[in-house]
N, C-alpha and C positions, 0 to 999 in steps of 0.2 A: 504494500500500500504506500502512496505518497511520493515516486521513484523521487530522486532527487542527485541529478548524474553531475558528476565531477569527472573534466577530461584530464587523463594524470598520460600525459604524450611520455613522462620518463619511465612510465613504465610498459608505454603504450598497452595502453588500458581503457576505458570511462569505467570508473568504479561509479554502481549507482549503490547509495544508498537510500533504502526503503526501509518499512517496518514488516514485520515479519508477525502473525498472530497464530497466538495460540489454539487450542480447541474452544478456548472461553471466551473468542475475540480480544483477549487481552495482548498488545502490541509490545514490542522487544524492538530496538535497532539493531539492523544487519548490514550485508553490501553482497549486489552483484556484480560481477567483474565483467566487462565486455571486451571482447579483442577490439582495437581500438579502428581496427580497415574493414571486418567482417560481422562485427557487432555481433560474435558467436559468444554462447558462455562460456569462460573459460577458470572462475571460481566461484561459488558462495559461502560465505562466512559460515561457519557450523557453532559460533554462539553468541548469543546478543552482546554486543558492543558494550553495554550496561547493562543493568537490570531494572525492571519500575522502582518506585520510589519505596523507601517506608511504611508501615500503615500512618495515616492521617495527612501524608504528604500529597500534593498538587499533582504528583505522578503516580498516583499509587495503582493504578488502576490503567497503566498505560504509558507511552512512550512514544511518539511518531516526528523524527528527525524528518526537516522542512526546508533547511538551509544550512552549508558549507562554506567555510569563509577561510581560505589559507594566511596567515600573517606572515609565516615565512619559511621556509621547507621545513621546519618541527612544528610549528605551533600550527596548530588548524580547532578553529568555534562550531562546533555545531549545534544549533537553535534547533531546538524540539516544541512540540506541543505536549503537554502532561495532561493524562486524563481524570479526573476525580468524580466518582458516581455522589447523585443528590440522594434524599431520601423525600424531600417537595421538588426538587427538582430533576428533572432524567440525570442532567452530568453538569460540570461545568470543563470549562478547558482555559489553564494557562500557558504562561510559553517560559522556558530553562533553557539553559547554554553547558553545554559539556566540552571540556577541552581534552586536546589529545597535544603530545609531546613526543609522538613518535612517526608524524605525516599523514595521522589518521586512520594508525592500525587501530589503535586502544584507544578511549575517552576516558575521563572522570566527570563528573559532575564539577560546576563554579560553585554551587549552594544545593540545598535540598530546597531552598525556597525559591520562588519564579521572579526570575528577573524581568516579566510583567506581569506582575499581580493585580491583583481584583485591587479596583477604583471605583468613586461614586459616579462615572459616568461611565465606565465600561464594567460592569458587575459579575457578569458569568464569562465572557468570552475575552480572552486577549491572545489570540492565537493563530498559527499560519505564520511565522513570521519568516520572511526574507530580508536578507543581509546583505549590503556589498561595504566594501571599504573604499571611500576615496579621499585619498591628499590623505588631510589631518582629521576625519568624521565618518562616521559609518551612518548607514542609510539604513532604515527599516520601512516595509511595507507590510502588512499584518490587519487579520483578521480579528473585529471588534465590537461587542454588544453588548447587550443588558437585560434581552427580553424573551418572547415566545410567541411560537404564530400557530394556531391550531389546524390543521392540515390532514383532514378524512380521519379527526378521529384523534390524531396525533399530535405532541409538541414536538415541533421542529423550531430550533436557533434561528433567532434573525437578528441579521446583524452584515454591518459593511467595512471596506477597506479603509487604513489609516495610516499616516505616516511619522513616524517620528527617524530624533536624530543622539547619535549618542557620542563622547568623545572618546573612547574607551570599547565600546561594542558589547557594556558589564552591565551600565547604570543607563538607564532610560527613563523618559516621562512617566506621570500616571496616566496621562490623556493625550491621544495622537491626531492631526491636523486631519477631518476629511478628508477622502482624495475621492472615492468612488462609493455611490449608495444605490440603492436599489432606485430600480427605473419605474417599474411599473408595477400591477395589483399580481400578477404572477410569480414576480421574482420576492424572497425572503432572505437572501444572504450569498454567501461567495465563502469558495476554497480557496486556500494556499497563493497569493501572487508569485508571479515569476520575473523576474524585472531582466530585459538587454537591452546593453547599451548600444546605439545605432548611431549612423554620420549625423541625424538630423534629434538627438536626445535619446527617449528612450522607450521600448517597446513591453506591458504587461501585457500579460496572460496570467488568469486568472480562469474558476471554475464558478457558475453561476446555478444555485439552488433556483429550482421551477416549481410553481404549485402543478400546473397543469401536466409535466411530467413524472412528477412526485422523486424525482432524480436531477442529477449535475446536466447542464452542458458546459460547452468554455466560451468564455470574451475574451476581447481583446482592445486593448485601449492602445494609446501612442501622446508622448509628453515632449515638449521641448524639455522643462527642467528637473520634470520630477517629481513632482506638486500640482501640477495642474495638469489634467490628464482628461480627453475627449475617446469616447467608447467610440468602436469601431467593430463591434461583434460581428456583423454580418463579413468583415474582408477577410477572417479568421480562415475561412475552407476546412476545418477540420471538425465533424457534427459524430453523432454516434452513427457506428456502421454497420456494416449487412451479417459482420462476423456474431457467430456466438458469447465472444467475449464481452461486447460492446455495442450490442444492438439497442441497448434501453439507457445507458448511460456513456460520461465521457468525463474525464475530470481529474484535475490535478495534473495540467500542463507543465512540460519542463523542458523548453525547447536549449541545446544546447548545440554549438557550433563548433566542428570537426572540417577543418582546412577549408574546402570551397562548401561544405555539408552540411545543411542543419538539419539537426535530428530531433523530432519531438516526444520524448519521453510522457506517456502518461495512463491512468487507470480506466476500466472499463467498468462493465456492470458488478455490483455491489462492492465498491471502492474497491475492488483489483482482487475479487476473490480467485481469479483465476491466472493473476500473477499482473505485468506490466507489459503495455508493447510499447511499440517505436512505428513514428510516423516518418516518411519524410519527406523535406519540403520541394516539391515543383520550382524551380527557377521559370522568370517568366523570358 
């Protein structure tokens, strides 16, 4: 669930990391290794990267690595989402950083507490988050609410994209700048951004909750600086397809770029029960 691919060319590789779930849906961090010219498998980790949290922790109930941030060939951030079940409410989800000191074989944990924790304006969800480093400031994009939308029956999350900035990649706001909210009476919230940087700013993809599909599809926006971002869903070309995997859903885009190639990393029906595939992209 969640692929989230890192192209490592020194090892000629993309190691994607995903999460990995139990019999009890309960999520573990892993990694699949890709030949880096035939995108064949060529390892899967044989044990979670970490384990969930503690009992009473923000992770206890789960784990799902969302973004990979290299500082410099030892240090490497990984931003998870942490799962914690309600007992008035279904779950809530934060987001934690685990550091690795060995190029992102191993991780540890920064804290056992979420370095976006619950705020009076974002209450249940602070989660999805993406990372880049640039200059002297790191960038965050991330998934963020407070509430619930009833849907055939069911509470489903609602909640939209937001951005903050951090100097450190450790310490961040309680409350992040809007950047993208739901459009219409169908839409209730969004997956995972994925932010590239382009000649003309810079390109998300993101996954869009449907009432009308009662599943994900993906958007696609385009910003000059980052902050200010104009949907462009329809130029996306990438919808659910004819396969068994991905006939009724599509979600958790991860397009990443291999010499003249980009490849889109992403989940199919019921958030990637039947593993991750790879799109790729038509030149025009």
């Amino acid at each position: 669930m969640v692929p989230t691919p890192v192209d490592r060319p020194d090892l000629g590789l993309i190691r994607t990391y995903v999460t990995f779930l139990d019999g009890k849906g309960v999520g573990r961090p892993g990694y699949v290794d890709l030949d880096r010219r035939t995108l064949k498998v060529v390892a899967v980790s044989t044990m979670p990267l970490f384990d969930v949290g503690s009992p009473g922790s923000f992770d206890e109930n789960g784990v799902t690595p969302t973004s990979v941030v290299s500082l410099d060939d030892r240090h490497v951030l990984m931003y998870y989402v942490g799962y914690e079940l309600g007992t008035k409410i279904r779950y809530r989800m934060l987001s934690g950083v685990a550091i690795s000191e060995d190029g992102g074989e191993s991780f540890r944990r920064h804290s056992r507490a979420p370095i976006l924790e619950r705020s009076d304006k974002e209450l249940l969800f602070r989660c999805g988050p993406f990372v880049v480093r640039e200059s002297d400031r790191f960038r965050m994009w991330y998934i963020a609410g407070s509430g619930w939308t009833r849907v055939d029956g069911k509470d489903l999350p609602r909640y939209s994209i937001k951005y903050l900035e951090s100097a450190d990649g450790l310490a961040w706001g309680s409350e992040g700048a809007p950047v993208i909210d739901v459009s219409d009476e169908d839409e209730h919230g969004f997956g995972r951004p994925w932010i590239l940087r382009t000649g003309s700013g810079y390109d998300m993809f993101y996954s869009v909750r449907r009432k009308s599909h009662a599943a994900y599809r993906l958007g696609y926006a385009h910003s000059v600086d980052g902050v200010r971002w104009e949907r462009k869903d329809a130029r996306l070309g990438l919808d659910a397809g004819p396969e068994a995997y991905d006939d009724r859903a599509i979600m958790y885009a991860a397009p990443v770029r291999i010499g003249d190639t980009t490849y889109c990393f992403y989940n199919g029906n019921d958030f990637g029960r039947e593993g991750f595939a790879v799109a790729i992209r038509e030149e025009a």
